[in-house]
Structure formats: C-alpha cells, structure tokens
N, C-alpha and C positions, 0 to 999 in steps of 0.2 A: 202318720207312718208308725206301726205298729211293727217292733220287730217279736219272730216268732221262735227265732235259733238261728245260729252261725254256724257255719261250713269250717270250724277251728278246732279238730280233737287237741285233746290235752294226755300227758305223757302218766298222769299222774291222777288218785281222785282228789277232788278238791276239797279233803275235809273241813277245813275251816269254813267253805263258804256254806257244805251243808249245814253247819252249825247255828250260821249266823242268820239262816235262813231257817232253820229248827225254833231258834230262841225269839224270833222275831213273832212266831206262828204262836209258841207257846204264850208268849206275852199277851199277844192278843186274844188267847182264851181265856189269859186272867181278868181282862180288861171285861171282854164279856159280862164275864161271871160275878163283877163285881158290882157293888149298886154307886161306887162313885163315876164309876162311866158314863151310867145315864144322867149322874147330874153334873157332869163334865168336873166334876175332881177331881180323878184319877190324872187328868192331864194336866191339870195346874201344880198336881204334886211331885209327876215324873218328868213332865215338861219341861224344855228350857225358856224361862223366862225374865229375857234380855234384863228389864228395869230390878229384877227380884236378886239375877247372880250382879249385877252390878250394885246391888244395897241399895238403889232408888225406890225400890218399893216392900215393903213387910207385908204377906202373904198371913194369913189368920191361924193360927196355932198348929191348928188341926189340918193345913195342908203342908205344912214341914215334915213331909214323910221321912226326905234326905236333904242334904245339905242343897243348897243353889247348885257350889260347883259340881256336884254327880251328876245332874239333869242335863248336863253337857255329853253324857255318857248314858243314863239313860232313856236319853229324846230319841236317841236313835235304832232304837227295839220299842215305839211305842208307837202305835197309829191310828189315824184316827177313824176308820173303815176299812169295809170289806175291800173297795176297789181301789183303797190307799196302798192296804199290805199289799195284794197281790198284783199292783202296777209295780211295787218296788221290786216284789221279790223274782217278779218278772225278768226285769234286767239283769236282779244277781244273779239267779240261773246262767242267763245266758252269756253274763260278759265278766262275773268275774272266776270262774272256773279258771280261766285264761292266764287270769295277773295272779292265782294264786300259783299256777303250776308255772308261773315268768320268776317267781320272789322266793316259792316254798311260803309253807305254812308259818314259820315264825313270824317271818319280816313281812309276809301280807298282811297277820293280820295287824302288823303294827303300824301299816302302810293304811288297814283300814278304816282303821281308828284316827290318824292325824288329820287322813282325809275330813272324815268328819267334824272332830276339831275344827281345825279352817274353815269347813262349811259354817258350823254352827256362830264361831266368830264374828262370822264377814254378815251372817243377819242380824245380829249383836248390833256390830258397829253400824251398820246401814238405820237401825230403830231403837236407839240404844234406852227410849223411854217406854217402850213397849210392854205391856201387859198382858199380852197375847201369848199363852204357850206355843211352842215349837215343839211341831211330834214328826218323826221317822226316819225314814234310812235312808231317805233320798239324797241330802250331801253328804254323805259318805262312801253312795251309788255314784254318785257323780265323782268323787275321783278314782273312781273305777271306769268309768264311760273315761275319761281324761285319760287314764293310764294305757287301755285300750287302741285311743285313738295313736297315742305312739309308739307302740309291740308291736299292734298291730294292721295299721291302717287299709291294709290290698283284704286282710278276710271277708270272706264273702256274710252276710248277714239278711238272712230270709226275713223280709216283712210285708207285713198289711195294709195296701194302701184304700183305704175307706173313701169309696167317693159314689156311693148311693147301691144303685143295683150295679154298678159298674165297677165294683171295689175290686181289687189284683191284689195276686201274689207274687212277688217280683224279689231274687239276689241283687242285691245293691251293697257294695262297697261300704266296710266301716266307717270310710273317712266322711263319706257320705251321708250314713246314719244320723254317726254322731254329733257330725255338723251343723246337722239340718235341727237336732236335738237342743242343741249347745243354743243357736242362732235363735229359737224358740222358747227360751229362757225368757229371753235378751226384750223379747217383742211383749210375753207377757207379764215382764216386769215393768216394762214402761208402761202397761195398759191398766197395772193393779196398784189402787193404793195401799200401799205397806201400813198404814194403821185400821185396814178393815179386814185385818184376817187373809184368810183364806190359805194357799201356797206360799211358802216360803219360798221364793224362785231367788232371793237373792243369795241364800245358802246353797241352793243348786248350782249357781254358777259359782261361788265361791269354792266348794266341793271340787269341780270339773278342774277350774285352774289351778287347785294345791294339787289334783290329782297329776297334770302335764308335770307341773315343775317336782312335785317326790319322787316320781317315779324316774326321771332322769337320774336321780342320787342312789336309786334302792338298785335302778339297774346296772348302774356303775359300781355299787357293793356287789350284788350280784357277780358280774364280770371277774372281779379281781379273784374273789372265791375260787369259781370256776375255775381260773389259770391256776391260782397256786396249785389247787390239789392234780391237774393235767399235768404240772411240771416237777410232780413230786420226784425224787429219786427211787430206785428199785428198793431200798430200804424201807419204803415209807406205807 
C-alpha cells in the first residue's frame, strides 16, 4: 500500500516541512559528492551510533566529524539511497503539511524534532551495543504518521495497492493507512534481526508512538492558545 496524496487541504503553506524536506535533498547531494559515501564514512560520521553515543565504542579519529550526541540530530537528514530519501520524503509531503498547519511552524517543528528523538532512542535502547549507524527521517516521519492518525483519522488518502498487473488505485481512510503502516512495523520487526543492519523498524515505531502521545500535549497547547486570543477583550 502506497499512499499517493490525501483529500486534506491545509489553511496555511507548510514552510517548515518544505524545509525539512529542502535540507534532506540537499544533504543528500552532499552525500553524493562526497568520496566518504562510497566508502560508507560519511555515515559512521553523521550517523547515530547506538554503542558510539553510549561511550561503548571509540570510532577512529578521523570519523569524529561531531560529537556522538549531534548524530542524534543529524541521522535524521542523512540517507542511505535514492529510494530511501524519496520513500521518506514521500510521506512528509503528504502527511505532514497537515500537523504543521494543526501546530503552526514553531511548535511543529519542535514537535518534529522530539519525535525523532524518541524514535532514535527507542533503537538505542532496543541494540544498545550496536555498531551499525542509523540514517533518515523515518522516526521522526513516524511521529508524523502518529500525529496524523489523531487530527486526522476520517481523511481520505489516495493509495497504490500493487498486486501484479492487477494493481488499484483506491481512497482509503487515514486510520486505515496508517494502521495498516504502524502493524507492518510490528511484522517486520519480528522478522529482522536487529544486529544485521538493514531498517531501523524499531525507531519507526518508536517514532509513531512519541508521535500519538506529543501530539495530544502540542494539541492541547494549541487549544488553549486559540481560546485566549478568541476571548480577548475589544482592547486587545
């Protein structure tokens, strides 16, 4: 299930998410261009690497670009391919325009950022001897899909359902999507072992669930916002 766009305008542009979806492109031309990509340095230097920020393991001189604890910051604009960035940037497009215009641009992106935190945490704790960098945006996507699934759950969300020459395009309900998303974690985390690489799928769901629970508090700051200045006085 491939989603392609949602049936959800927004009141507002969403600059931060252009942004972060700007910075993520541009990273990845750096990444490119540079010769520690192809011998996978770049991502041990930017990467977060669980045993590295926990002081379990020393990293060789020359790949201390930044501190352990940045790569907690920036693993998440760094990717490791073509159809990595653009599966990610995929979703931002389409689902967080949404919780930026629910939050406003300050509080999203600070919404977007914890998310990720958490994300990147919860694969931390789950492999905490791990020497495996962690690259992209995907938990901090995921508590964007999390946020989503409670603003907005009835949106309609156009997707591609792949099933040979027979494949559809079909509106199917966020709750639905993102469910179906969430629950597909779940399957291929029990399927991957966590010290051969690959997906981070436990920061994905990590991600999804900081995303349900923040966004109950940002939209309850939200709220109050909102009331004060409705109930301002004619003075005000």
């Amino acid at each position: 299930m491939i989603p392609l766009k949602d049936d959800n305008p927004t009141d507002n542009k969403p600059i931060i998410t252009y942004w972060l979806i700007g910075i993520c492109v541009f990273v990845f031309i750096i990444e490119l261009s540079s010769n520690s990509y192809r011998t996978g340095a770049f991502f041990y230097s930017f990467g977060l690497i669980p045993s590295a920020l926990l002081g379990d393991t020393q990293l060789s001189e020359d790949l201390y670009v930044i501190h352990p604890f940045l790569t907690i910051f920036s693993s998440m604009f760094v990717h490791g391919g073509f159809m990595h960035l653009i599966g990610n940037m995929l979703y931002m497009w389409i689902f967080a325009d949404n919780i930026e215009d629910n939050l406003g641009p300050k509080r999203f992106i600070t919404f977007y950022l914890l998310c990720g935190i958490c994300a990147a945490m919860t694969q931390v704790i789950m492999d905490t001897h791990s020497q495996i960098p962690m690259v992209g945006a995907s938990g901090a996507i995921g508590g964007v899909l999390g946020a989503y699934l409670i603003n907005h759950p009835h949106a309609k969300v156009l997707v591609l359902i792949p099933l040979g020459f027979f494949s559809q395009i079909l509106r199917i309900k966020a709750i639905y999507v993102l469910g179906f998303w969430f629950i597909l974690q779940f399957i291929n985390s029990a399927l991957t072992n966590p010290q051969g690489g690959g997906v981070a799928y436990a920061a994905h769901i990590g991600g999804f669930l900081s995303g349900i629970i923040l966004i109950l508090f940002f939209n309850k700051k939200r709220k109050k916002k909102i009331k004060k200045k409705k109930f301002k006085g004619p003075w005000g």
